[in-house]
C-alpha positions as CSV (number, residue, x, y, z in Angstrom):
1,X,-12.7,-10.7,-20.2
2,X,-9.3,-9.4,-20.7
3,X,-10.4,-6.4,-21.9
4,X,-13.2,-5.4,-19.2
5,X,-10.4,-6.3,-16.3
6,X,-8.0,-4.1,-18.3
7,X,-10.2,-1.1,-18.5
8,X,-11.3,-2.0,-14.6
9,X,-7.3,-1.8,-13.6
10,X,-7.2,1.7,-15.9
11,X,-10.0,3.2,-13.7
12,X,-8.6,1.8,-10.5
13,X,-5.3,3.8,-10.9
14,X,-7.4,7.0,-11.8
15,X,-9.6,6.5,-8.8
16,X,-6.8,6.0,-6.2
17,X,-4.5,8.6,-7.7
18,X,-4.9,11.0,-5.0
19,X,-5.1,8.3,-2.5
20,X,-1.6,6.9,-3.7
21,X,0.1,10.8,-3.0
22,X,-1.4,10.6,0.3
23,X,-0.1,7.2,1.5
24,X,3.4,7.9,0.1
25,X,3.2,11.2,2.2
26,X,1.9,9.3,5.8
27,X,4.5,6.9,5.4
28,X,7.3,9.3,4.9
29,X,5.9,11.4,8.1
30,X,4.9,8.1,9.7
31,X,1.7,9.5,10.4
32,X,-1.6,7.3,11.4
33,X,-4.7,7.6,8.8
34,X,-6.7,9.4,9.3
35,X,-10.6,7.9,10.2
36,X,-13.6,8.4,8.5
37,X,-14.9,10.6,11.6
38,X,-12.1,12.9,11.2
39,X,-12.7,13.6,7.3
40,X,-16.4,14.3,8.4
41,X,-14.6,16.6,11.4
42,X,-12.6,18.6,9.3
43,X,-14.7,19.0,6.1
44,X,-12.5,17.6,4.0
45,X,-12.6,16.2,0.4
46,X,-10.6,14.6,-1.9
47,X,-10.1,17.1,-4.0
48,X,-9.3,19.9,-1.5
49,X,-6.7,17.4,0.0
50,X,-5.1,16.9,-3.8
51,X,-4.5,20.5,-3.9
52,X,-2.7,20.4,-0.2
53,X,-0.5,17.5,-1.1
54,X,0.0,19.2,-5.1
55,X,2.9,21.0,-3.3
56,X,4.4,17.9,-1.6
57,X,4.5,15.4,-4.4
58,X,7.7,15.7,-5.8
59,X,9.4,15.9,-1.9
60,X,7.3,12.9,-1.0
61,X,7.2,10.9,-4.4
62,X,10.4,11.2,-5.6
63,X,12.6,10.3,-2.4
64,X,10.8,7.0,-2.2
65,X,11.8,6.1,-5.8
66,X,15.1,7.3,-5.6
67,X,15.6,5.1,-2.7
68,X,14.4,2.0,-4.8
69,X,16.3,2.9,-7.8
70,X,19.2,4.6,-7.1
71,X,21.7,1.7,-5.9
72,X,20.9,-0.2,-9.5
73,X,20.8,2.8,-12.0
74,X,24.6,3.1,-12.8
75,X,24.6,-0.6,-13.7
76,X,21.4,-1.1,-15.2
77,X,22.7,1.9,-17.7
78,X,25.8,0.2,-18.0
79,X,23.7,-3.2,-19.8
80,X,20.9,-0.4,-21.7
81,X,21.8,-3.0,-24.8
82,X,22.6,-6.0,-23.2
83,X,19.3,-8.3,-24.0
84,X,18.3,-10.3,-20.9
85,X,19.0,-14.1,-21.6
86,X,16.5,-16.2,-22.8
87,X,15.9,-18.7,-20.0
88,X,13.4,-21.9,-21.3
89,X,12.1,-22.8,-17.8
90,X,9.9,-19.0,-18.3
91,X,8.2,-21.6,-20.6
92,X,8.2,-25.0,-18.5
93,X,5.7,-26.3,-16.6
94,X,6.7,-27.2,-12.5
95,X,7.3,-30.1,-13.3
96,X,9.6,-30.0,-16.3
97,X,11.3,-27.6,-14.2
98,X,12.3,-30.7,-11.6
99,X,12.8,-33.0,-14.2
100,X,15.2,-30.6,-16.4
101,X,17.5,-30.1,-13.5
102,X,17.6,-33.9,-13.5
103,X,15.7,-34.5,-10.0
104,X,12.5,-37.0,-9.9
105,X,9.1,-35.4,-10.2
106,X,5.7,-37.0,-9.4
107,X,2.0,-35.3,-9.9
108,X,-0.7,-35.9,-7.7
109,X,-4.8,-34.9,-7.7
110,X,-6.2,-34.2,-4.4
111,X,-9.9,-33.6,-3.7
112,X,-11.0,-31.0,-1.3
113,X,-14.5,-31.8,0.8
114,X,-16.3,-28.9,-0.9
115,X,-15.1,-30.3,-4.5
116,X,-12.0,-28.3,-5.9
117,X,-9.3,-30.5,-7.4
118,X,-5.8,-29.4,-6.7
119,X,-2.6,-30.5,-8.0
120,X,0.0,-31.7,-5.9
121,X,3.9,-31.7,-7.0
122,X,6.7,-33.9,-5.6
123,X,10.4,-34.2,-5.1
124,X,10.5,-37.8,-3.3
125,X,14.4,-37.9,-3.2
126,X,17.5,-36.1,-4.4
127,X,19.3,-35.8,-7.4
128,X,20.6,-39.0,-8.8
129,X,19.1,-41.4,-5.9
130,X,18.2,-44.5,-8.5
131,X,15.6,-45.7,-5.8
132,X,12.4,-45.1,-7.4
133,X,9.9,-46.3,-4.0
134,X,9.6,-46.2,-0.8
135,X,10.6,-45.8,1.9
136,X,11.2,-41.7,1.9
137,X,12.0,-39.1,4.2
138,X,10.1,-37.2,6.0
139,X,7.4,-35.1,4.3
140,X,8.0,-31.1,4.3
141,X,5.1,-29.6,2.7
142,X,5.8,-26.1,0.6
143,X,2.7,-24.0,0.6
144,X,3.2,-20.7,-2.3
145,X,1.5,-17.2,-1.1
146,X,-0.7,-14.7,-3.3
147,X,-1.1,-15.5,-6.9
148,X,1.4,-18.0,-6.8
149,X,1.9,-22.3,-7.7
150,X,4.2,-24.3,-7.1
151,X,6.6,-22.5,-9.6
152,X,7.5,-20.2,-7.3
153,X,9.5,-22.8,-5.4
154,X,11.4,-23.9,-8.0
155,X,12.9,-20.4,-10.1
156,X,15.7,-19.9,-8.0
157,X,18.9,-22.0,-9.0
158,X,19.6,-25.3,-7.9
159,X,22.5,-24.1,-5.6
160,X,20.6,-21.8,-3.2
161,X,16.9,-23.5,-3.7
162,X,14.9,-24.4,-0.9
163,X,12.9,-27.6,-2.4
164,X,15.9,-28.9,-4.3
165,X,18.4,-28.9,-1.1
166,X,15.6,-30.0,1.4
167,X,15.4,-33.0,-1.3
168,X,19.1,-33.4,-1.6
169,X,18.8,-33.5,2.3
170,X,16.9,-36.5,2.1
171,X,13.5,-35.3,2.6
172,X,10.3,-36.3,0.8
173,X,9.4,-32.8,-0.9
174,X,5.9,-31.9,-1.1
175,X,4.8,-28.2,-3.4
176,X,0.9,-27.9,-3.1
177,X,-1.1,-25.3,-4.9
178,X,-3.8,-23.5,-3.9
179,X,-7.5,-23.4,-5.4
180,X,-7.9,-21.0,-8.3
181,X,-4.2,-20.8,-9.8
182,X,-2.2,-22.4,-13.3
183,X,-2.3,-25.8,-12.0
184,X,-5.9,-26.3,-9.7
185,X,-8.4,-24.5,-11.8
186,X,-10.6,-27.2,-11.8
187,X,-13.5,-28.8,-9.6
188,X,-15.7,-31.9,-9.6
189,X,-18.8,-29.7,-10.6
190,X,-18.0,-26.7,-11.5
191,X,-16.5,-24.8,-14.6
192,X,-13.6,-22.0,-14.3
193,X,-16.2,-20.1,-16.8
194,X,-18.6,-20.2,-13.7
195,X,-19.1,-17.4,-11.2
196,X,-19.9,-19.7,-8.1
197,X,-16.0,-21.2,-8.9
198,X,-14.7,-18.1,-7.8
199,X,-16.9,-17.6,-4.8
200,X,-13.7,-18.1,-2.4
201,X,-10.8,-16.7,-0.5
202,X,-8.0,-17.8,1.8
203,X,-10.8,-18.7,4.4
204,X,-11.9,-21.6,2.2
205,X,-8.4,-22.3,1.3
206,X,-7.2,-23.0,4.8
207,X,-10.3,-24.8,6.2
208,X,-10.4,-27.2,2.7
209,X,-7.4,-27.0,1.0
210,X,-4.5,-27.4,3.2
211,X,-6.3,-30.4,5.8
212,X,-7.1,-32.2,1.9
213,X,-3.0,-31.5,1.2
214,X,-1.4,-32.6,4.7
215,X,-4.1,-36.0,4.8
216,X,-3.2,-36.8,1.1
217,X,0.9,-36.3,1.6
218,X,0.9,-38.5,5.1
219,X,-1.0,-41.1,3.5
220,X,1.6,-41.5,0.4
221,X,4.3,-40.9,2.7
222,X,3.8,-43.4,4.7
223,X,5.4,-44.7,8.0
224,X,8.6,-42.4,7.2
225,X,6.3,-39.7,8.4
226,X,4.9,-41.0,11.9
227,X,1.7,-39.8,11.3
228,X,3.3,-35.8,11.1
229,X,5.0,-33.7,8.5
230,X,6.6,-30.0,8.4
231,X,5.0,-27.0,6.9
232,X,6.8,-24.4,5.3
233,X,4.5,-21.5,4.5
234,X,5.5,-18.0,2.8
235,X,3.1,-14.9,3.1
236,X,-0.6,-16.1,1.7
237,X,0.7,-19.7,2.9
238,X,0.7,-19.1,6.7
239,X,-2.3,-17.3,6.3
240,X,-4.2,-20.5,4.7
241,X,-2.0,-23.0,7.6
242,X,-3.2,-20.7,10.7
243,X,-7.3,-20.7,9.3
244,X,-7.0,-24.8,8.7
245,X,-5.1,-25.3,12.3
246,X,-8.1,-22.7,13.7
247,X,-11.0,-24.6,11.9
248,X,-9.3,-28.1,13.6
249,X,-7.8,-28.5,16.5
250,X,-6.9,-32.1,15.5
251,X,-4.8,-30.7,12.6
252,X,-2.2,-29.3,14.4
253,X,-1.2,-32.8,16.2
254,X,-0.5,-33.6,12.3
255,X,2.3,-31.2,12.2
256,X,5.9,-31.2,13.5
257,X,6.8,-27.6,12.9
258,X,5.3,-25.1,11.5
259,X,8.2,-22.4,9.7
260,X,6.3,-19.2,8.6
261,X,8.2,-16.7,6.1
262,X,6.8,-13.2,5.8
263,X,3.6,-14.7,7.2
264,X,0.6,-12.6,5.7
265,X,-1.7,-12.4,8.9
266,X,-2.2,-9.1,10.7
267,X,-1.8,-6.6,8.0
268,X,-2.2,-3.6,10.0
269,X,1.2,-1.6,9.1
270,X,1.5,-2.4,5.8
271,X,4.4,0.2,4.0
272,X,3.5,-0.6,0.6
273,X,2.3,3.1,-0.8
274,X,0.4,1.1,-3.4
275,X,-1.8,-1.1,-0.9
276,X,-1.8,1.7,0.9
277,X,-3.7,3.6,-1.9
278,X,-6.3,0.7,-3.2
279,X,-7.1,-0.8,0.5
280,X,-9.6,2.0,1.5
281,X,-11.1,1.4,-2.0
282,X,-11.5,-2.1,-2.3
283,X,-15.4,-2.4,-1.5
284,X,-15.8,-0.1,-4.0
285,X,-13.4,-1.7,-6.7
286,X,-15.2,-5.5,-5.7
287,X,-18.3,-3.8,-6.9
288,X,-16.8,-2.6,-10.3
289,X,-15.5,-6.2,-10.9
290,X,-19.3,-7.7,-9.7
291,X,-21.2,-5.1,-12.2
292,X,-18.6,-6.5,-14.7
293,X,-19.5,-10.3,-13.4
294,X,-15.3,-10.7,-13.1
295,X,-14.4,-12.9,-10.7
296,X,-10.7,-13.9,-11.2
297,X,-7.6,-12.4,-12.2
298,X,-3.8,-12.1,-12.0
299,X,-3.4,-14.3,-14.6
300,X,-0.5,-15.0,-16.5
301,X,-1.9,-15.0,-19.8
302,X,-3.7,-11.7,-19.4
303,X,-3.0,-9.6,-21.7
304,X,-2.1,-7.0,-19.0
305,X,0.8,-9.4,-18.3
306,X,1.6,-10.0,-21.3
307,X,2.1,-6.0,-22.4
308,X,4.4,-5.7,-19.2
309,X,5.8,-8.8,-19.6
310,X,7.5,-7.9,-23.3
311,X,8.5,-4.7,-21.9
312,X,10.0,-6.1,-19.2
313,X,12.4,-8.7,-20.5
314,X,13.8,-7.0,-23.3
315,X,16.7,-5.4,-21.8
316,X,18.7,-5.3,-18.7
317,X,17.8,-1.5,-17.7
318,X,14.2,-2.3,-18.7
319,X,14.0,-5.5,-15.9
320,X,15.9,-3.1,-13.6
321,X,13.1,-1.0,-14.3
322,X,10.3,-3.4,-13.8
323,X,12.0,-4.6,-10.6
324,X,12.0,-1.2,-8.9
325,X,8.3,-0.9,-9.2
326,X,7.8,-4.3,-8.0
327,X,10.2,-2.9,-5.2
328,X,7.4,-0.5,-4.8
329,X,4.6,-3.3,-3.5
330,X,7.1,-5.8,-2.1
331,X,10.3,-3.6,-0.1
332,X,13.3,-2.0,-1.1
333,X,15.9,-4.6,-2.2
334,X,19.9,-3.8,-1.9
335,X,21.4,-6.2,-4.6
336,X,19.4,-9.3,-3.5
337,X,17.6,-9.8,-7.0
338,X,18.7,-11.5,-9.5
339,X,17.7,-10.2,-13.0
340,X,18.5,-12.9,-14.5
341,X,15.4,-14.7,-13.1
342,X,13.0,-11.8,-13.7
343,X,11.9,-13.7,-17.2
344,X,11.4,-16.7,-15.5
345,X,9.4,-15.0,-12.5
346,X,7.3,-13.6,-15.2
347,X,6.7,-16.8,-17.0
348,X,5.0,-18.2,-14.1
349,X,4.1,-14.9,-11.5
350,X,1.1,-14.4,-11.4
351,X,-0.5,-17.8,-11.7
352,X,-4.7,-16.2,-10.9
353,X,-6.9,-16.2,-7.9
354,X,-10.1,-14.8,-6.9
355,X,-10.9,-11.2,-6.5
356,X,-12.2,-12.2,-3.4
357,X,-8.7,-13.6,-2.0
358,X,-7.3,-10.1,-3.2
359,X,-9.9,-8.1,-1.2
360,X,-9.5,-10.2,1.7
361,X,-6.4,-9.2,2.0
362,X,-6.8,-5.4,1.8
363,X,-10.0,-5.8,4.3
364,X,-7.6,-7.3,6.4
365,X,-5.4,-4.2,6.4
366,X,-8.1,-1.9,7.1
367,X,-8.9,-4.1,10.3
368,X,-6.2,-3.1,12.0
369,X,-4.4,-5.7,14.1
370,X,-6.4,-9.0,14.0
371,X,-6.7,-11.7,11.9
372,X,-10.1,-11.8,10.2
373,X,-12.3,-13.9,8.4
374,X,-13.7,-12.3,5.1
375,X,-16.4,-9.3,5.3
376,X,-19.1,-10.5,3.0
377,X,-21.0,-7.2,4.3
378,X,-23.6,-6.5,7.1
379,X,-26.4,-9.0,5.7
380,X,-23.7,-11.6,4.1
381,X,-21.8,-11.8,7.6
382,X,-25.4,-12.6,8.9
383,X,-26.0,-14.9,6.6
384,X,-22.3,-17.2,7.2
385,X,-21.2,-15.6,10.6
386,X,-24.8,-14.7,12.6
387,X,-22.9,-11.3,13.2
388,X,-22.6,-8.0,11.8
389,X,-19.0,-8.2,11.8
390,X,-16.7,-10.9,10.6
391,X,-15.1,-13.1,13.0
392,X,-11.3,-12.3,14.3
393,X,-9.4,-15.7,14.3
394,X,-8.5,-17.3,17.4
395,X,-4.5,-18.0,16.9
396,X,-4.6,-19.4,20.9
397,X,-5.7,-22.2,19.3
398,X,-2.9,-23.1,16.9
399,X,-0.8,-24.9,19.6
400,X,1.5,-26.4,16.9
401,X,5.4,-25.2,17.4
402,X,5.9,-22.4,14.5
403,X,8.4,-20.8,13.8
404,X,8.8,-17.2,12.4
405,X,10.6,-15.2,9.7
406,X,10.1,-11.9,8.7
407,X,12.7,-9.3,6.4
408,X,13.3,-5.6,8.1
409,X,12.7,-4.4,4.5
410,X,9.8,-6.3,4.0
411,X,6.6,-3.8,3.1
412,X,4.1,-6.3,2.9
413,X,4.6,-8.3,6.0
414,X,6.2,-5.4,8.3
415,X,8.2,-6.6,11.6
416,X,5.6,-4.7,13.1
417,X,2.3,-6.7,11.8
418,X,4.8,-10.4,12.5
419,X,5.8,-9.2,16.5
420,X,2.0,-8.8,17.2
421,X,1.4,-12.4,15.7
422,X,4.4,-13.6,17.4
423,X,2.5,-12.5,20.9
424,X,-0.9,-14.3,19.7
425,X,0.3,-17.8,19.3
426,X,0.7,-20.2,22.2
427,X,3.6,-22.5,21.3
428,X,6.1,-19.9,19.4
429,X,9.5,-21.2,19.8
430,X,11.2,-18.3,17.8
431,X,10.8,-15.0,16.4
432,X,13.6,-14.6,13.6
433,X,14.8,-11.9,11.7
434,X,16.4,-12.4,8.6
435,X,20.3,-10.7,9.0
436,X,19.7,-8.1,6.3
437,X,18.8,-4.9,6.9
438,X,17.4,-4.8,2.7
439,X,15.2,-8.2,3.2
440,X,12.3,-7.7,1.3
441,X,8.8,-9.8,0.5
442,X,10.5,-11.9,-2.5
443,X,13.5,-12.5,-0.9
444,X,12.2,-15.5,0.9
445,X,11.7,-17.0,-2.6
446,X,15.0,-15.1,-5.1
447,X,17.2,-13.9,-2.6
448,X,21.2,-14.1,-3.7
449,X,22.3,-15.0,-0.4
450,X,19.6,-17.2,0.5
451,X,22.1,-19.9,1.4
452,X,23.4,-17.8,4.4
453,X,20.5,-15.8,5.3
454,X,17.5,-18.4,4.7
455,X,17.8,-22.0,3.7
456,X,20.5,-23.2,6.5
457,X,18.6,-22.0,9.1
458,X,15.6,-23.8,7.9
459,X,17.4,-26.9,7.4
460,X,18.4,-26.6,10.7
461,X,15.2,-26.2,12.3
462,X,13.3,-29.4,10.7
463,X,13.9,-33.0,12.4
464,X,16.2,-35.3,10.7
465,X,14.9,-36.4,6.9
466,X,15.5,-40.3,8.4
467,X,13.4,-41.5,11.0
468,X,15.2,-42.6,14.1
């Protein structure tokens, strides 16, 4: 399986070579895409447009990466020899993680209605609180985005981590994962091995998953919770709380506040040159991975991962490397990332999904601006939606109070794609932008300075952990 999804991400990069020159040069020249009308207008091909672009590569290609790499190459030369250290959470489960930094840790099973069994982690109280029951704080519910767990939560250090100072704060700490990753790859009838397990996207995540999560963490909470909790969702994870507050208007009365970072919902203007370059492909690349009957991947054990991963810890200038092409997907960073953490991050990032979560998200971007349910294709969008065309969701109806975040560097979720959600929801009680002008996509998780930039103002924002 490894091999067949290696050989599939070999072709992929061969396929959208051309594409990936052109994207880098529209979003140097901010120019709009061209539609499929015009190519048919102007007789154009690919490789006609290779050689027209041949001449630009280098003025277009190299800028970009010199901008990614250039603040970091002095020092990362500096360590060439320095080995990066060995950190023994890149090998710990989530919840040795909490338990090694000496906080209190509980697991948790939670049953979705269509049958996937997720696993819930908890932080019930701060560090060195002897009190081993109830009552808590109030719940705040961490939701991880694309090809992520709960791990993702928990890298940063304890001194300028989200989940560790909201439970030092006295809340009741709550990291779900989502169907398909390290820790819920399991159901009541089905088998990972099975095809039909992967049948899924963030669609079925939001209608099943997150109502399953919030009903399951305000029933163990109990009365500290008054019946509500707070979600914090990054990227993929506002995505899956908009769907389930869509799909149920009686799930948003179950939510105090709703904090979104680098929400992942209109995708129109994404920067990233390398989404840029597979997103017009991905009907085509979904049929590659169906002919080879895969259905999953970003997995950490994939031997894909593994290759990059023991080229990428090695050395400082080698993760300094590595880091500057994840800059590539994710924004330009200025000195927010920690290298230090990068053996860690790969230890746990990426944790697996579906192919089909993946390709949702690049339909998504080829939408436009609107928030869309997945395109199962003109007879499969008959079959679930009795239309030709998927279904744009309805964000009028998510009348919970949300709040949003979004990084000026950020390529994935641009400040252009968050403003036109901002103007879709009904009960938006502030737009925020991160004060740094290099904020980028994994800075909401890794950032440095996430003390002063992120987490205060977070803390700030959620009711008091005690209830009155």
């Amino acid at each position: 399986m490894s091999g067949r999804i290696s050989a599939l991400v070999c072709l992929t990069l061969i396929i959208a070579k051309v594409q990936l020159c052109w994207s880098l040069d529209l979003i140097r020249t901010n120019h709009p895409r061209p539609s499929h009308r015009q190519f048919q207008h102007d007789k154009l091909d690919y490789p006609w447009l290779a050689r027209q672009l041949l001449s630009q590569r280098v003025a277009n290609v190299v800028p970009l990466f010199d901008e990614v790499m250039t603040p970091f190459s002095a020092k990362a030369q500096k360590k060439d020899k320095t080995p990066l250290p060995d950190n023994p959470e890149a090998r710990m489960t989530s919840i040795e993680i909490i338990t090694g930094r000496g906080y209190p840790a509980e697991t948790y099973s939670v049953v979705t209605k269509d049958g996937y069994i997720l696993e819930l982690h908890r932080i019930p109280r701060g560090k060195g609180i002897i009190n081993s029951g109830p009552p808590y704080g109030k719940p705040v519910l961490l939701q991880h985005g694309f090809g992520g767990s709960s791990a993702d939560w928990l890298i940063s250090p304890t001194d300028r981590n989200l989940a560790f100072q909201l439970a030092d704060s006295g809340f009741d700490v709550w990291i779900s994962n989502a169907r398909g990753n390290t820790y819920s790859r399991k159901h009541q009838y089905l088998d990972p091995s099975e095809e039909a397990f992967w049948n899924f996207s963030w669609d079925e995540m939001g209608k099943y998953d997150i109502p399953a999560v919030v009903d399951f963490v305000l029933a163990q909470n109990g009365i500290a919770s008054d019946g509500k909790l707070s979600y914090i969702g990054y990227s993929m994870g506002a995505s899956m709380f908009f769907v389930a507050a869509i799909a149920d208007p009686h799930f948003n009365s179950k939510i105090q506040v709703m904090i979104a970072l680098g929400p992942a919902v209109s995708l129109a203007h994404i920067a990233s040159p390398v989404v840029r370059a597979i997103a017009p492909l991905i009907k085509y690349i979904e049929f590659v991975f169906r002919i080879l009957r895969v259905r999953n991947f970003m997995f950490n054990d994939m031997r894909l991962n593994k290759m990059r991963r023991s080229y990428c810890v090695q050395n400082y200038l080698r993760a300094a490397i590595c880091r500057n092409i994840l800059f590539l997907i994710v924004g330009h960073d200025n000195g927010h990332f920690d290298l230090n953490l990068l053996p860690v991050i790969d230890g746990h990032l990426p944790a697996g999904t579906s192919v089909r979560t993946g390709a949702h998200f690049a339909m998504n971007h080829n939408s436009g601006e609107t928030f869309s349910a997945y395109n199962y294709g003109y007879f499969g969008n008959l079959r679930h939606y009795g239309s030709l065309r998927p279904p744009s969701y309805d964000l009028s109806k998510v009348t919970t109070p949300v709040y949003l975040f979004y990084g000026s560097s950020d390529y994935l979720s641009t400040s252009e794609d968050v403003a036109w959600l901002s103007r879709q929801l009904p009960n938006l009680k502030e737009l925020i932008k991160v004060d740094d002008t290099h904020y980028n996509h994994f800075d909401f998780l890794w950032a440095k300075d996430n003390n002063r930039l992120l987490n205060s103002r977070i803390i700030s924002i959620l009711p008091p952990p005690a209830s009155a």
